[in-house]
N, C-alpha and C positions, 0 to 999 in steps of 0.2 A: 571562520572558526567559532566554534560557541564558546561560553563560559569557562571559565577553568583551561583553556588549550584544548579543551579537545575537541574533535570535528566534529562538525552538525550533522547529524542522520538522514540518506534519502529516502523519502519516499520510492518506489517506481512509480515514480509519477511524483508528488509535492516533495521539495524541498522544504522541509521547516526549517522556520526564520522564529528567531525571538524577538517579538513583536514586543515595545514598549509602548507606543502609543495607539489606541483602537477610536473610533470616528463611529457613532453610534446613527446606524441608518433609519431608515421611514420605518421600516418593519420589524424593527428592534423598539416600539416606542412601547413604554412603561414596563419594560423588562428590568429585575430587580439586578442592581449590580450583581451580586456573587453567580445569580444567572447566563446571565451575560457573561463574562468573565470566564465561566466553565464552558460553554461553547467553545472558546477561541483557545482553550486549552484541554482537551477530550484527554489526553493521560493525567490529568491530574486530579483528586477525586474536591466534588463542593465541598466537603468539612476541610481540606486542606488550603483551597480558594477563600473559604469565609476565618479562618486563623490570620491567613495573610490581610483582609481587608480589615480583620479587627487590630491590626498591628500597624494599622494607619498609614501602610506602604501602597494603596492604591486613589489616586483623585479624580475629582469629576470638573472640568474644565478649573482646576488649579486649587482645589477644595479637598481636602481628605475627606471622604464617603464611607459610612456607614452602608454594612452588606443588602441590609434591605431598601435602599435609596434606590427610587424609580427615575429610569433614563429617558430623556427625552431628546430626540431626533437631532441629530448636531450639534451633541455634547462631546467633549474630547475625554478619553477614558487614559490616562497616564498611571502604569505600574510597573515594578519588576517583575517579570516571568517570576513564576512561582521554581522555588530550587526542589531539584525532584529529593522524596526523602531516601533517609541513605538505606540501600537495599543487601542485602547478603546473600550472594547467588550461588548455591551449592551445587556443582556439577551432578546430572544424572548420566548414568547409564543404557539413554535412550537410542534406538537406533539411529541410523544416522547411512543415509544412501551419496557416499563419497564418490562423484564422479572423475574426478581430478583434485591431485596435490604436489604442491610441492614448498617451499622452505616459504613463502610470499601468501599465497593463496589457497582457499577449501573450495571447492566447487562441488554443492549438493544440487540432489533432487528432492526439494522439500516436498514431504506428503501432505495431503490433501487433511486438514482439523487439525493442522501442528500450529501453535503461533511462534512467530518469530523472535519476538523479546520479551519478557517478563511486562505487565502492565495490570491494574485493577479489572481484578475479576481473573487473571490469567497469572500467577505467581510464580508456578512451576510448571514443570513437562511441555519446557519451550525449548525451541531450534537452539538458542543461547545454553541453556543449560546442557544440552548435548553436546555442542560442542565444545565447551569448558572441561567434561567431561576427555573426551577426544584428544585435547588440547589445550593443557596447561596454563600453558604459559600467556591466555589469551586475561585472565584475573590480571596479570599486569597491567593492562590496556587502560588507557585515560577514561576514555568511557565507559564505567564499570557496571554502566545498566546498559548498554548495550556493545558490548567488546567485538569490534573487527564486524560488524554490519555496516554494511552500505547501501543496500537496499531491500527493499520489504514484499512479501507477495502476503495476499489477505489470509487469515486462518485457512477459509475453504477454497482457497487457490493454489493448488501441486505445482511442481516445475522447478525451474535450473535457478540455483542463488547462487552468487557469489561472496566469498567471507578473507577478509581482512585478515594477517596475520601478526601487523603489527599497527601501529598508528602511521606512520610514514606512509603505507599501503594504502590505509587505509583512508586517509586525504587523498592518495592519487586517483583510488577510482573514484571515489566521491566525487574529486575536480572532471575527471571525465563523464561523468554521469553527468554532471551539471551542464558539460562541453556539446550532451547530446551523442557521445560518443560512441555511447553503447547500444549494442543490436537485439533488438527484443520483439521477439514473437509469439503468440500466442496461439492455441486451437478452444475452439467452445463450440458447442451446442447450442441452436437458436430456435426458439420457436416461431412458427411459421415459413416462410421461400421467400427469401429475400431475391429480388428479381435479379438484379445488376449479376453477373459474374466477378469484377471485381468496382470498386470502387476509392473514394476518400470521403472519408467525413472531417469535415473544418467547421465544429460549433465547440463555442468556450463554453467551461465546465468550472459551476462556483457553490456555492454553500445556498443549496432550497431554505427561500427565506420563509416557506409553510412547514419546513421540517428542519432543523439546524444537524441534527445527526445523518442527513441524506446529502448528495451532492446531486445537481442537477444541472441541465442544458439553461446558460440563464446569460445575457447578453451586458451585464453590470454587476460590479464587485465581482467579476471571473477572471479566469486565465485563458489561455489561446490552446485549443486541445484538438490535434490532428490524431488520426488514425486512419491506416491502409489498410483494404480488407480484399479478401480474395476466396470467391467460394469453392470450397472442395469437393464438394456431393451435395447433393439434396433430395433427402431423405425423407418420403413420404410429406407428413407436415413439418417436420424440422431443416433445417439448413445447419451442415457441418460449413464451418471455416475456419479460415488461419487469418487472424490480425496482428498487424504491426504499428507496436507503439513508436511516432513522432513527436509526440511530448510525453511526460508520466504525468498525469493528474491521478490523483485521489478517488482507485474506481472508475477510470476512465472509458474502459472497453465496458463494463457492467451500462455505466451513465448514456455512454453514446448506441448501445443497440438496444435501449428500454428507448431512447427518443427515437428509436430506427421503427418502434413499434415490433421489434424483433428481440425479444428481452433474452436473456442468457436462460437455459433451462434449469429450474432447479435453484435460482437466483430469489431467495425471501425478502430484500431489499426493494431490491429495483423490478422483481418481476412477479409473474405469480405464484411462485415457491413452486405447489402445487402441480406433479407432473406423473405419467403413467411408465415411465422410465425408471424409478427407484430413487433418482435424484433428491436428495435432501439438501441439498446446498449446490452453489452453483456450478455449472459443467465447464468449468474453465482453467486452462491448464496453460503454463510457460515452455514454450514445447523448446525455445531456441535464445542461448545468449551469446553474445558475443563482445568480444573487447580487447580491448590493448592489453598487454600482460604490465603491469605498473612497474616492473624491475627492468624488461628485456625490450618492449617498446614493439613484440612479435602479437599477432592478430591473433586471439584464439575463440574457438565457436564450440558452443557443448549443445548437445540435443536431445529430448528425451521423448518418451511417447505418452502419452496420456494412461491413470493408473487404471487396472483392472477395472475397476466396474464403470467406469468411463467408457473401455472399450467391448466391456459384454455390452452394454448400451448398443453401439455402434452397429454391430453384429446383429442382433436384436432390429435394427433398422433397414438392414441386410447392406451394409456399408462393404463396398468392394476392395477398400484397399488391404494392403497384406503387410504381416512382418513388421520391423522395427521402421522401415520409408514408406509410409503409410500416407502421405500428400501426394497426390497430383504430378 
């Protein structure tokens, strides 16, 4: 449980934990606290990181620190998570693609440049504010910056979410997410012909210590990050497939086919943005979820297709499948 009672937020893929003590590595050396500090905390903005250390709630192996105090390689960094400030979320009027509901659960098809929870830089004309909008009674909800989410698809990632209706729910599927319980599949667009027909990748995925906002394939300070892959077509110089998450890390399908040398298309992060397909962001869609219903304990699967200009793409590549069963 976090702070205050209310459940911790999944990632699809990272679980966030509120980290009180941080161990400052080899390639963290002469990073100014309040730097440091905002890494390990990306929603939270540095003028609100550097309030907190001027209020002498952050130490440097057992010393209150001043914000621009430089760190040195196996110093132990002890603070309180910074408390998010208090937010006023006005339901909007935004669409909202309901594939399933009932008294427990919303089950959408988030579109592709929606974000999911209000956070700096992104305030309004999020998935939340819609469905507050939608759904009343969700303002009640203990966690009032992000009400009845459980888990996250990136801004330019489309696909099946699942939404909490009340807190009780919404700890249950959290605890199933956490259990690995839930069935999660994806379809994307790769550049280049990945040989294998299907495969598994088994390389841990942790925080690029040349880039701290990127996540990369990196064998220390990571986590253990599987994904199943199965190719559907292969399409002149691109490769369609379908992947299945075995862990959720943070960008994990993005992380693991930019090390495959097979990068997502359309992907500015991890690939070369840059494609003759239209793609402005990356070609990666939640085609399939599945999970225990948190009330009735019955299996339920939602499926979707990849959005319009996904599939003019497709077409354009002269991609044979048809209709809404469009796999293999």
């Amino acid at each position: 449980m976090a702070k205050g009672g209310a459940p911790e937020i999944i990632d699809i893929g990272d679980i966030m934990s509120e980290k009180s003590r941080l161990f400052v590595k080899d390639d963290e050396k002469n990073l100014r606290l309040d730097s440091f500090l905002t890494i390990y905390n990306p929603g939270v903005s540095r003028s609100r990181i550097q309030k907190i250390i001027d209020e002498g709630l952050v130490k440097v192996n057992n010393v209150t620190a001043k914000k621009n105090h430089r760190l040195k390689p196996g110093s132990v960094v002890d603070y309180s998570p910074p408390v998010e400030e208090e937010l006023v979320l006005t339901p909007e009027a935004l669409p909202l693609d309901i594939l399933y509901e009932d008294r427990e659960i919303i089950v959408v098809n988030k579109p592709q440049g929606m974000v999911v929870h209000p956070a700096p830089g992104n305030p309004k004309g999020t998935l939340v504010h819609a469905l507050l909008h939608h759904y009343k009674p969700l303002a009640n909800m203990k966690n009032r910056r992000r009400p009845g989410i459980v888990h996250r698809l990136d801004k330019d990632t489309s696909g099946v979410m699942v939404v909490a209706k009340n807190d009780a729910v919404q700890e249950a599927l959290i605890n199933q997410i956490k259990r690995r319980g839930f069935k999660r599949i994806y379809v994307s667009l790769l550049h280049g012909l990945v040989a294998q027909d299907r495969g598994i990748i088994d390389a841990p995925i942790g925080r690029d210590p040349l880039n701290r906002k990127r996540m990369t394939v990196i064998y220390e300070n990571s986590k253990n990050a599987i994904t199943h892959f199965r190719v559907i077509e292969r399409l002149g110089s691109y490769t369609f497939m379908e992947l299945e998450l075995k862990t959720g890390r943070t960008h994990q399908i993005r992380v693991h086919m930019s090390h495959l040398k097979h990068p997502v298309v359309g992907d500015t992060k991890y690939g070369r943005g840059r494609n003759n397909l239209g793609f402005k962001s990356q070609a990666l869609h939640a085609k399939i979820l599945g999970f225990k219903h948190p009330k009735t304990g019955n299996y339920m699967e939602f499926e979707t297709g990849p959005p319009e200009h996904f599939m003019r793409a497709l077409d354009y590549l002269g991609y044979r499948g048809k209709g809404d069963k469009w796999t293999i």
